[in-house]
C-alpha positions as CSV (number, residue, x, y, z in Angstrom):
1,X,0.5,24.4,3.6
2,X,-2.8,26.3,4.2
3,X,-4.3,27.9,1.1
4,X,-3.8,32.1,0.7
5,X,-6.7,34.2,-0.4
6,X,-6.1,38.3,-0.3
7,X,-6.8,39.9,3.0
8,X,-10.1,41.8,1.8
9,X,-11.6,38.9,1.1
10,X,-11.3,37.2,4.6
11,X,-11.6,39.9,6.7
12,X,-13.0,42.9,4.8
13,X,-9.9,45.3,5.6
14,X,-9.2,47.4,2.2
15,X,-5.6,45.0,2.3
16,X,-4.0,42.9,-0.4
17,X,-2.0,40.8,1.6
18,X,-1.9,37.4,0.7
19,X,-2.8,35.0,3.9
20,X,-3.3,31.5,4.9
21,X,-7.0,30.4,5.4
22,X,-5.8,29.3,9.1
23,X,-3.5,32.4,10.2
24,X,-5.2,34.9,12.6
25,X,-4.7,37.6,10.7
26,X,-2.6,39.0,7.6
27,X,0.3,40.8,10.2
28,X,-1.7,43.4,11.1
29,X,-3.3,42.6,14.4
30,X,-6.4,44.7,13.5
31,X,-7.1,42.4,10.5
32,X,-8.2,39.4,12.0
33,X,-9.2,36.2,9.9
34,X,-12.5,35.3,11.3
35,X,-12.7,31.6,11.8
36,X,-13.4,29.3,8.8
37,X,-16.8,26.9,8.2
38,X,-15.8,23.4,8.5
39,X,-15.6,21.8,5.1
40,X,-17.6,18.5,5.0
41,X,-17.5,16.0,2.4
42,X,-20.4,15.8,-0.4
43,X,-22.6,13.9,0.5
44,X,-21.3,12.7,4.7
45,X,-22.7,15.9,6.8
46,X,-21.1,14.0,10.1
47,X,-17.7,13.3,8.5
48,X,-15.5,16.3,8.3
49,X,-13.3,16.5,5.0
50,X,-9.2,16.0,5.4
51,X,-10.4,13.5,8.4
52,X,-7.7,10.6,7.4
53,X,-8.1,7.4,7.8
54,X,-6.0,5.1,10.0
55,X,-2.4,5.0,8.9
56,X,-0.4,2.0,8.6
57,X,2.4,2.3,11.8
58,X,5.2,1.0,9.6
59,X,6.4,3.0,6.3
60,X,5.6,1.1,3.0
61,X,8.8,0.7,2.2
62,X,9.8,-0.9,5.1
63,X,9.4,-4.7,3.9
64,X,11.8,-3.9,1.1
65,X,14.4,-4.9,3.6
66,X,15.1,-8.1,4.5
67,X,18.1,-8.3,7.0
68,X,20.3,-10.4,4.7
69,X,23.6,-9.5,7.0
70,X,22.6,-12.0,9.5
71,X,25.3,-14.9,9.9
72,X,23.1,-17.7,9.2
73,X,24.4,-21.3,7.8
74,X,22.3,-22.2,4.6
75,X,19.4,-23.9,5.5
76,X,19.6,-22.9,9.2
77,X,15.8,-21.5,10.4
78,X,16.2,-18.6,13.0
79,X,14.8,-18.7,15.9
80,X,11.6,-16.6,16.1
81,X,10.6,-14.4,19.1
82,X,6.7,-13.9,18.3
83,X,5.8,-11.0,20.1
84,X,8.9,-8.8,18.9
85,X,8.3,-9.2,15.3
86,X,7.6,-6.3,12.9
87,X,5.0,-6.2,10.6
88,X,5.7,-4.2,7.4
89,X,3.0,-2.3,5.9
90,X,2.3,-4.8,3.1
91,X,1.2,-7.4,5.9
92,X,-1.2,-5.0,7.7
93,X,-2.6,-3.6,4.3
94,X,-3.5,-7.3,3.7
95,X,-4.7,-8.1,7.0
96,X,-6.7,-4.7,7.5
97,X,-7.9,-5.2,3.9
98,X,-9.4,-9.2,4.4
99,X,-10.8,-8.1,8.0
100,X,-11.7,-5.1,7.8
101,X,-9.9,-4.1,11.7
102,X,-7.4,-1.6,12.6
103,X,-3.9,-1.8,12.2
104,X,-2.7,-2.0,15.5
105,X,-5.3,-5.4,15.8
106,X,-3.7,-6.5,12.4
107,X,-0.6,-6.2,14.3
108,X,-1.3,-8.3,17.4
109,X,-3.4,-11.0,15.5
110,X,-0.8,-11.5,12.7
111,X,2.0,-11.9,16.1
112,X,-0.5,-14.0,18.2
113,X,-0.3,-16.4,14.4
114,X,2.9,-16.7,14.4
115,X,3.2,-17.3,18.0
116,X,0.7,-20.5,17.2
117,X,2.5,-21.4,14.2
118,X,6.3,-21.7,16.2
119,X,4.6,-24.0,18.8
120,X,3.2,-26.0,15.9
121,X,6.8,-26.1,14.4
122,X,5.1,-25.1,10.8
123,X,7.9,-23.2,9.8
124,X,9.3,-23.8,6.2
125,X,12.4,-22.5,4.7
126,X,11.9,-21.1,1.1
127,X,14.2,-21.0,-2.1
128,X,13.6,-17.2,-2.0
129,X,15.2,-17.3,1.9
130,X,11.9,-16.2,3.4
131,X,10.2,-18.6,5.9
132,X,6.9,-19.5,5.5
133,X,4.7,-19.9,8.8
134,X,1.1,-22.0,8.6
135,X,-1.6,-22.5,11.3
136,X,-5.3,-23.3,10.6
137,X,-5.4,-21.8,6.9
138,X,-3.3,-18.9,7.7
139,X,0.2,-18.5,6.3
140,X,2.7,-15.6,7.2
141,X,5.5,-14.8,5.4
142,X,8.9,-13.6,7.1
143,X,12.6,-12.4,6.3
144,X,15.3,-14.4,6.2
145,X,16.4,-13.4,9.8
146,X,12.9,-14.2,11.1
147,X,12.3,-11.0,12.5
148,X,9.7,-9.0,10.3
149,X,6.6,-10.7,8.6
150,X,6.3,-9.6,5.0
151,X,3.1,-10.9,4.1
152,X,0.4,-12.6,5.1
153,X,-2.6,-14.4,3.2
154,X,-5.7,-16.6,4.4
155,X,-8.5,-18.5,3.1
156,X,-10.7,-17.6,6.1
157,X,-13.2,-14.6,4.7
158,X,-13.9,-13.1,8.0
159,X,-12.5,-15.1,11.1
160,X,-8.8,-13.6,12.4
161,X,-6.8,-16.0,13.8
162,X,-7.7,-15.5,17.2
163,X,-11.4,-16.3,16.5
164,X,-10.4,-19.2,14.5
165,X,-7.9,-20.7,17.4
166,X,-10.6,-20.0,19.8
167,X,-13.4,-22.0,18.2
168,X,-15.3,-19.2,17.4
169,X,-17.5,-20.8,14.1
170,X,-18.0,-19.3,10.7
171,X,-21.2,-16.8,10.2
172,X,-21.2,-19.1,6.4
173,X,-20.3,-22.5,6.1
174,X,-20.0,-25.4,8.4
175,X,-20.0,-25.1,11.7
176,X,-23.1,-22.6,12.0
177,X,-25.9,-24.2,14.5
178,X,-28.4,-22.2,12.8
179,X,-31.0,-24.1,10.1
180,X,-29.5,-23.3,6.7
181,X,-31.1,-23.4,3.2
182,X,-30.5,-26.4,1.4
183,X,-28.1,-26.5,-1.6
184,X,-28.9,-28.2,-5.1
185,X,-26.3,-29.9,-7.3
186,X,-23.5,-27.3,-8.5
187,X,-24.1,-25.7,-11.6
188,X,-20.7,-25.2,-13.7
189,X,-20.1,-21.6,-14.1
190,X,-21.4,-21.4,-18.0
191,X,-24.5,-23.2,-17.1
192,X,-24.9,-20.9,-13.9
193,X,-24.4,-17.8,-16.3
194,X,-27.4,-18.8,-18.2
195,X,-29.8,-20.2,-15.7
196,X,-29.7,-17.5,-12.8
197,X,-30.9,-14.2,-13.1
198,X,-28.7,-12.1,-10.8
199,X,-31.3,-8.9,-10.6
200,X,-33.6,-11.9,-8.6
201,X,-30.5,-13.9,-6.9
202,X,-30.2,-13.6,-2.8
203,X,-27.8,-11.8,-1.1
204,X,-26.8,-13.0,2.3
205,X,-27.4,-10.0,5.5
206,X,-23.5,-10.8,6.1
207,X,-22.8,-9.5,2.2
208,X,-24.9,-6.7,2.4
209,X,-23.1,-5.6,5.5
210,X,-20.1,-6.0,4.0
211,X,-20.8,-4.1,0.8
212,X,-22.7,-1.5,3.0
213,X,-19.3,-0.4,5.0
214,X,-17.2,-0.7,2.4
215,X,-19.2,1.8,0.0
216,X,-20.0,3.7,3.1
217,X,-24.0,3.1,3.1
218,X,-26.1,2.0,5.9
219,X,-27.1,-1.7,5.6
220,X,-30.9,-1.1,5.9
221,X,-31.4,1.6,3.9
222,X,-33.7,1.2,0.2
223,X,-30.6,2.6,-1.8
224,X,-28.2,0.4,0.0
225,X,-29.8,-2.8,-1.5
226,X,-30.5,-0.9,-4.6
227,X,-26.7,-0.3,-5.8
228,X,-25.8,-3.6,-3.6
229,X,-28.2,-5.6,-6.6
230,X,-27.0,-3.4,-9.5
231,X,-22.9,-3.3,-8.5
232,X,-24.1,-7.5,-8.1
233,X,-25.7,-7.7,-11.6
234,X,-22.9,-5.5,-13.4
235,X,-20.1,-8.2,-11.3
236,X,-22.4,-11.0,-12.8
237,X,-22.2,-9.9,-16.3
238,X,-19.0,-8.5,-16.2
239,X,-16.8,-10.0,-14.0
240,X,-14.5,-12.0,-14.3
241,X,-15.4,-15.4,-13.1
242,X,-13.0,-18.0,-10.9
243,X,-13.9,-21.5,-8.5
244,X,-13.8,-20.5,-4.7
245,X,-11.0,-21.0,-2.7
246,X,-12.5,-22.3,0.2
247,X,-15.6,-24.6,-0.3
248,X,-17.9,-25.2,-2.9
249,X,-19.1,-22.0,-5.0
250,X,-16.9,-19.4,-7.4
251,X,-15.6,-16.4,-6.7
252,X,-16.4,-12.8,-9.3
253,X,-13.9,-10.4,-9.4
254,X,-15.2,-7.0,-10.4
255,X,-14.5,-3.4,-10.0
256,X,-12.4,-4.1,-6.7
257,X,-14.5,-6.8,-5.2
258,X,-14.8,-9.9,-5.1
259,X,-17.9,-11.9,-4.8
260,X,-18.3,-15.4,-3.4
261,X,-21.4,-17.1,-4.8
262,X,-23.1,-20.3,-4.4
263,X,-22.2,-22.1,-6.9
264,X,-26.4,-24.0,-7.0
265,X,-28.2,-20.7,-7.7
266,X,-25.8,-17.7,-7.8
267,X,-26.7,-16.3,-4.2
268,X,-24.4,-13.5,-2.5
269,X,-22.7,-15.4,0.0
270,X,-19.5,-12.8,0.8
271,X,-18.5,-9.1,-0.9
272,X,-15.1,-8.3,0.0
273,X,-12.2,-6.0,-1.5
274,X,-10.1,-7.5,-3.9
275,X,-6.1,-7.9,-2.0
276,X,-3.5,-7.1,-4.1
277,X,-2.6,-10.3,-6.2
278,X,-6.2,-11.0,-6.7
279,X,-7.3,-11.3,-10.9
């Protein structure tokens, strides 16, 4: 509901009326409400305030039901139809949240996965009664009657399953075909905390970008790097530390990010959100 403010004040008329910042007038046709300045946000003159974000399509609670009236033998695996499956909200908010895409893409890529993962017959049944689906480092998590996905978790920082099932190589890591700075021997994670300065480390264009769209900043901009190093120093003091999931290197979780690091000489390799479940 619209906020009220006396009828003087909006339209000058000698009127106490209360009436809503968008009526046209106060129900007196001569007292019309002249049209309100747009409210912007402090700070984002192009971005209106109130603008919302995109919504998830399914309501939150909708993965609290798992469809446990199905007549199903114990240990009998459903068949799956791919391209009919729902996706609750808690699989998108994962999906949206590692990939930073809408959720109508999280929606298709998290179907095309399991489309992949019944043609490689990686389902498994689990003690809970949820199936499990694999492909490639991706795993999807489904209800008992194999007709919504529940969750959904990766160790692939940035490629969806699509780019990774098309051969589409990592902008870190193996695969890239451009020169890449050698690495020294791994540090263990005291040793690392003592010999690297974190004010001097390097921060990868890919973090930065990352970090950048995240806090709403433009990559290129002086204050962007700016916070980017101090929010990096504070993680590296702060944080708390972990050994990466996917390669060599460790992973600093702090103040809802988490930072993958070369694990040689501290460099920014990744800055993503902490997903739920994350320390």
């Amino acid at each position: 509901m619209a906020p009220k403010l006396p009828c003087r004040e909006l339209t000058g008329a000698d009127c106490d009326r209360p009436v809503a910042l968008d009526a046209q007038d106060c129900g007196i046709a001569e007292h019309v409400v002249p049209p309100q300045p747009e409210k912007r946000a402090p700070g984002r003159e192009s971005i209106p305030m109130g603008v919302r974000r995109p919504t998830l399509v399914v309501d939150e609670e909708f993965d609290l039901f798992d469809d446990l009236d199905d007549d199903l033998d114990d240990g009998e695996i459903p068949s799956i139809d791919a391209s009919s499956l729902l996706v609750s909200a808690t699989a998108q908010r994962s999906f949206t949240t590692r990939h930073q895409v809408l959720p109508e893409v999280a929606i298709d890529e998290i179907r095309f996965l399991a489309a992949r993962a019944v043609e490689m017959d990686s389902i498994e049944l689990l003690d809970t009664g949820r199936l499990k689906l694999s492909a490639k480092k991706f795993v999807l998590y489904l209800s008992p009657n194999g007709r919504t996905v529940v969750g959904y978790a990766t160790r692939h920082y940035e490629r969806t399953p699509t780019q990774v099932f098309a051969g589409q190589p990592s902008r870190f890591g193996a695969g890239r075909n451009q020169e890449r700075r050698p690495r020294g021997a791994p540090l263990e994670i005291e040793e690392l905390r003592d010999s690297v300065d974190p004010s001097a480390a390097r921060i990868s264009s890919l973090a930065t970008n990352q970090f950048a769209r995240v806090a709403g900043l433009r990559p290129k901009e002086a204050e962007t790097s700016e916070v980017l190093r101090q929010a990096y120093v504070d993680a590296f003091t702060n944080g708390s530390w972990a050994p990466g999931q996917s390669g060599p290197g460790y992973e600093i979780s702090h103040l809802g990010r988490k930072w993958v690091i070369a694990a040689d000489d501290g460099s920014v390799i990744l800055c993503v959100p902490l997903e739920p479940g994350d320390a």
